[in-house]
C-alpha positions as CSV (number, residue, x, y, z in Angstrom):
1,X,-11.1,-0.1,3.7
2,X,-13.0,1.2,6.6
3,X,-12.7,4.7,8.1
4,X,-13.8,5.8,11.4
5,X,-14.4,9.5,11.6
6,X,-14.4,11.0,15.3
7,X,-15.3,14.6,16.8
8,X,-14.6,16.1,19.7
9,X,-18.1,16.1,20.9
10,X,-18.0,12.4,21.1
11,X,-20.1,11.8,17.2
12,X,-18.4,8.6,15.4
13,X,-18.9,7.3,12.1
14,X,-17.7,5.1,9.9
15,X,-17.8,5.0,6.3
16,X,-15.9,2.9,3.1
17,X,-13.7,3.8,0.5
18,X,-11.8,1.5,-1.5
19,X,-10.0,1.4,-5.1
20,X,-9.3,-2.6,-5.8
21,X,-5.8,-1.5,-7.8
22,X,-4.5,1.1,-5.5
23,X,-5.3,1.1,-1.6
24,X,-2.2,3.6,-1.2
25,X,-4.0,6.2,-2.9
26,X,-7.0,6.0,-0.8
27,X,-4.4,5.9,2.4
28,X,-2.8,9.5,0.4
29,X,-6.1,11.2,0.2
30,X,-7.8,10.6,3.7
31,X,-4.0,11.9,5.2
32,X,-4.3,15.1,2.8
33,X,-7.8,15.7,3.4
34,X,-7.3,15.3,7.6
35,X,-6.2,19.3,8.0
36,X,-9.0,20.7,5.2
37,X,-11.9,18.0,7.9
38,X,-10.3,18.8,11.2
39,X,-11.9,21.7,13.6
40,X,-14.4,21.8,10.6
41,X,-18.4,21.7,11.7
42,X,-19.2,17.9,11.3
43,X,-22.8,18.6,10.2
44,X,-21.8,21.4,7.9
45,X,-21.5,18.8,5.3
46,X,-21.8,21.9,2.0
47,X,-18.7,23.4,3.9
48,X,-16.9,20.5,4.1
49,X,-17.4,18.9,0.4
50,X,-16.5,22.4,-1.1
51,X,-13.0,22.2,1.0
52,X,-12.5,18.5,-0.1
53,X,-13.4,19.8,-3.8
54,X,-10.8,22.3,-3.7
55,X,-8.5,19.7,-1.8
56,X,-8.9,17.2,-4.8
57,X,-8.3,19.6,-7.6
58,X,-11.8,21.2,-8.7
59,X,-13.6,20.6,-11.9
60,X,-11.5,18.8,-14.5
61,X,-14.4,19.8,-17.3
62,X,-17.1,22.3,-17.9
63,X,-19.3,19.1,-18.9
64,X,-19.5,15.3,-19.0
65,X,-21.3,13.2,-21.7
66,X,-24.2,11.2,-20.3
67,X,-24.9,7.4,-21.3
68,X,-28.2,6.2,-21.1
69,X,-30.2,3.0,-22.6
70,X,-32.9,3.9,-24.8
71,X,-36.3,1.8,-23.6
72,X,-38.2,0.7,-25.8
73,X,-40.1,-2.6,-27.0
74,X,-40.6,-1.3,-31.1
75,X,-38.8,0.9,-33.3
76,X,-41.6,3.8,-32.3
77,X,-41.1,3.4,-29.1
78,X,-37.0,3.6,-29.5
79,X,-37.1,6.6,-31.6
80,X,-39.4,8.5,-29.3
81,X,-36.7,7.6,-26.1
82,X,-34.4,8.7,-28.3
83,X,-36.0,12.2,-29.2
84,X,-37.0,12.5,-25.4
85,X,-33.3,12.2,-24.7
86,X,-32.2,14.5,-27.1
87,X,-34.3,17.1,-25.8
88,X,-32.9,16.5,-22.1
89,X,-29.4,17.0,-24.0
90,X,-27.9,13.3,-23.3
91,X,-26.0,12.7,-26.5
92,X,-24.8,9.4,-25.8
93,X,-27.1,6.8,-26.1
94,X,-27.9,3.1,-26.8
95,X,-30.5,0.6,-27.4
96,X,-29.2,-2.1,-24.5
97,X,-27.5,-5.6,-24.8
């Protein structure tokens, strides 16, 4: 679905959003989020995804786990991935297909 943004001042742009199962609920949200974008500064972008932060409910979690692929070529290698990992607190990880 494309969506064409303008401003008063004459600025258009034109961005994508799309959800294969549910184009309704893309439809729902850009109509919710029109009075929280309109009269808003278009190049105060902070402003603007703080309002449409709020709009869509806020933080769900304090945290989210991280997935990463260790890299590696050895079993050396692997385990020092997987200790540089652990120190950058990613607790989820795997060694690839």
């Amino acid at each position: 679905m494309l969506v064409r943004v303008e401003t008063d001042e004459g600025i258009t742009g034109i961005g994508e959003s799309m959800t294969p199962h549910a184009p309704q609920a893309v439809v729902d949200v850009l109509e919710q989020s029109r009075p929280v974008c309109v009269g808003q500064p278009v190049f105060d972008v902070s402003r603007l995804m703080a309002s449409l932060y709020q709009l869509l409910g806020g933080a769900l979690r304090d945290s989210i786990e991280y997935f990463d692929f260790l890299q590696g070529e050895t079993p050396e290698e692997l385990a020092v991935d997987a200790a540089a990992e652990r120190y950058r607190n990613n607790t989820a990880s795997g060694d690839g297909p």
